[in-house]
Every structure is written in C-alpha cells, then in structure tokens.
N, C-alpha and C positions, 0 to 999 in steps of 0.2 A: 504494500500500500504506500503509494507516495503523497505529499500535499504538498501545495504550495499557498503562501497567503497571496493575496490579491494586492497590486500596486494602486495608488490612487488613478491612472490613467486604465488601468483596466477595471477597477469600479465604476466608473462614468461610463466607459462602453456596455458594459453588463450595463447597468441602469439604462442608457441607452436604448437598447436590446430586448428590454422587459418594458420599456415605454411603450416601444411599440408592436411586440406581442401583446402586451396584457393593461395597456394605461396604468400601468404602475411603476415608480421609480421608488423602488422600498431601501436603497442603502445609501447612509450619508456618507460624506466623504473616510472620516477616521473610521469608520465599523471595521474590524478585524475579520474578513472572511477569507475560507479555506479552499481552494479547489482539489478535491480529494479525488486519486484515482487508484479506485481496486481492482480487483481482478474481474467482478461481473459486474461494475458501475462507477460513471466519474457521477461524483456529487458537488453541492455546494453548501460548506458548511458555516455556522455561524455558533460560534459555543461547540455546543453539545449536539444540537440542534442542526440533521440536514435540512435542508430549505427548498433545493432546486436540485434534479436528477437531470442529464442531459442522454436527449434522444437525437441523434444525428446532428449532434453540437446545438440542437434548440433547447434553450434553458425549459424543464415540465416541473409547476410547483410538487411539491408531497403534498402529503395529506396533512401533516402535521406543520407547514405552512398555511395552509388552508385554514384547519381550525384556529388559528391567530385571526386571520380574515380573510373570507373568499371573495375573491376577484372576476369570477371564473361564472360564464355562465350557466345553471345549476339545471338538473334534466333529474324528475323524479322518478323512480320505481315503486313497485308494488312489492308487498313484504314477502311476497313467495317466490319473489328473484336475487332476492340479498342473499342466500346462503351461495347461490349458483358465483353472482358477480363476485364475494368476497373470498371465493376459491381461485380466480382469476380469469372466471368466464368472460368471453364480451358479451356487451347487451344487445338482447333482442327487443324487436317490436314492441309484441306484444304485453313485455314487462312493464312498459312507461306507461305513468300514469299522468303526466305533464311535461309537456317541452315548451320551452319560454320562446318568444318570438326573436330573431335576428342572431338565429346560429346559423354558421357558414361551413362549408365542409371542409375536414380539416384542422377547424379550430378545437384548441384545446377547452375541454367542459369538464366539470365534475357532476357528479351523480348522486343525490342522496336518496335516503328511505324515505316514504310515507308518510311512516307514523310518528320516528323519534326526529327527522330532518336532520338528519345526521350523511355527510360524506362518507361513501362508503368506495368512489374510486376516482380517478382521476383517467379522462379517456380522452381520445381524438374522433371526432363526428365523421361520420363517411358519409352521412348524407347532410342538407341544408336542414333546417327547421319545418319549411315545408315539402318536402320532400320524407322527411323521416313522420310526418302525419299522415299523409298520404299510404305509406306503407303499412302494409298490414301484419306483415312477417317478417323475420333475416335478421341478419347483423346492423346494426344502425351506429353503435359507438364500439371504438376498439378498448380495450382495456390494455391502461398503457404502467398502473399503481394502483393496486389494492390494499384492503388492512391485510396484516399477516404476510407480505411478500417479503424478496429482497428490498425493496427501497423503504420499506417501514421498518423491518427490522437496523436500519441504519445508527450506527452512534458518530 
C-alpha cells in the first residue's frame, strides 16, 4: 500500500474536478488528504476516513462520504431489493420505487431504502431518468459501492 498526501496545486485541481462532476468543492486549501493506492483500490483519504474511491481516474464518493452529506442524486428502492443491492447486485427496474427528475446517463447516483432512507449504494445510471420510467424490466443502475464491500471496509 503506498500514499501520498496531496500538494496544495493538486487540491485545487481535485476541487476543480469535483466542481464539476458533482457542484461541490469540499477541500480547503490546508486539509491534509491522502491519495492511497492498494492493491484492489486507489482511494482518497482524509483522517481515518476514505472519502472518494477512483473508477477510471473519476473521483466516486463512498458511502460514508455520503452520510456526512449527499450531493448525489438519490433513486429509491423497495425493501425486498436491499438485501439483493447490499450483496452487490445492480438494480433493476422493477425494484424503484422513485426516481427524481434530471438524471442523465452515466451520472453518478446513490440509492437508498424506502422505509429507513438510508444509502445503501452508490451506482452509475445506464439509463436517463426518463428512460429508466419508461422501462419496465433490466438493469437500470450499475453498482459501482455497496455496504459491506471492499470500498467500505476501507481505513
């Protein structure tokens, strides 16, 4: 496992980077963060605390980013697809029980449950928002971080 901390010009570009994936610039200049690379994932740490996993060098929050504050546009399930998704199933259709207007395909979204509105993954849309109502069956988000995976068991 190596790490390296972040220079303040490489902060700005990350912040850069996450402005315009996600309209958030979350690191001020002094914050101490880590770019961690293991053997089955580079991370981005801060403390103790991963923050951001990279998927094809694209910074993807965690989950436990998330529960800090979600930024992310949220796609509900119904309670008898949460055991499937938190195994690291993708989601299907049929599972959602609401999708929020002005998802685009591709974009990164989180997922939570019904009843407790709790994140339960963090995924990539294969279809728009209207396109994934439309459909009636299939894969509609990938699952990209669930609870219980490697990116949540992270220190």
């Amino acid at each position: 496992m190596r790490s390296k901390t972040f220079s303040k010009s490489e902060l700005r570009a990350l912040n850069a980077q996450l402005e315009g994936l996600y309209s958030i610039a979350p690191f001020e200049k002094k914050e101490k963060l880590q770019l961690v690379e293991d053997a089955k994932v580079t991370y981005l740490r801060k403390g103790h605390d991963a923050l951001f996993f990279f998927v094809d060098g694209i910074p993807i929050p965690t989950l436990k980013c998330l529960y800090l504050k979600n930024f992310l546009k949220t796609v509900t399930v119904d309670m008898g697809s949460v055991r499937f998704i938190c195994s690291g199933a993708n989601v299907m259709r049929p599972g959602i029980t609401h999708i929020p207007d002005g998802i685009r395909e591709g974009e990164v979204i989180a997922v939570q449950d019904e009843q407790n509105k709790k994140i339960l993954v963090v995924g990539k849309a294969l279809l728009d928002s209207s396109a994934m109502r439309a459909s009636e069956k299939g894969k509609v988000i990938l699952n990209l971080h669930s609870i219980g995976d490697v990116v949540w068991n992270l220190h």
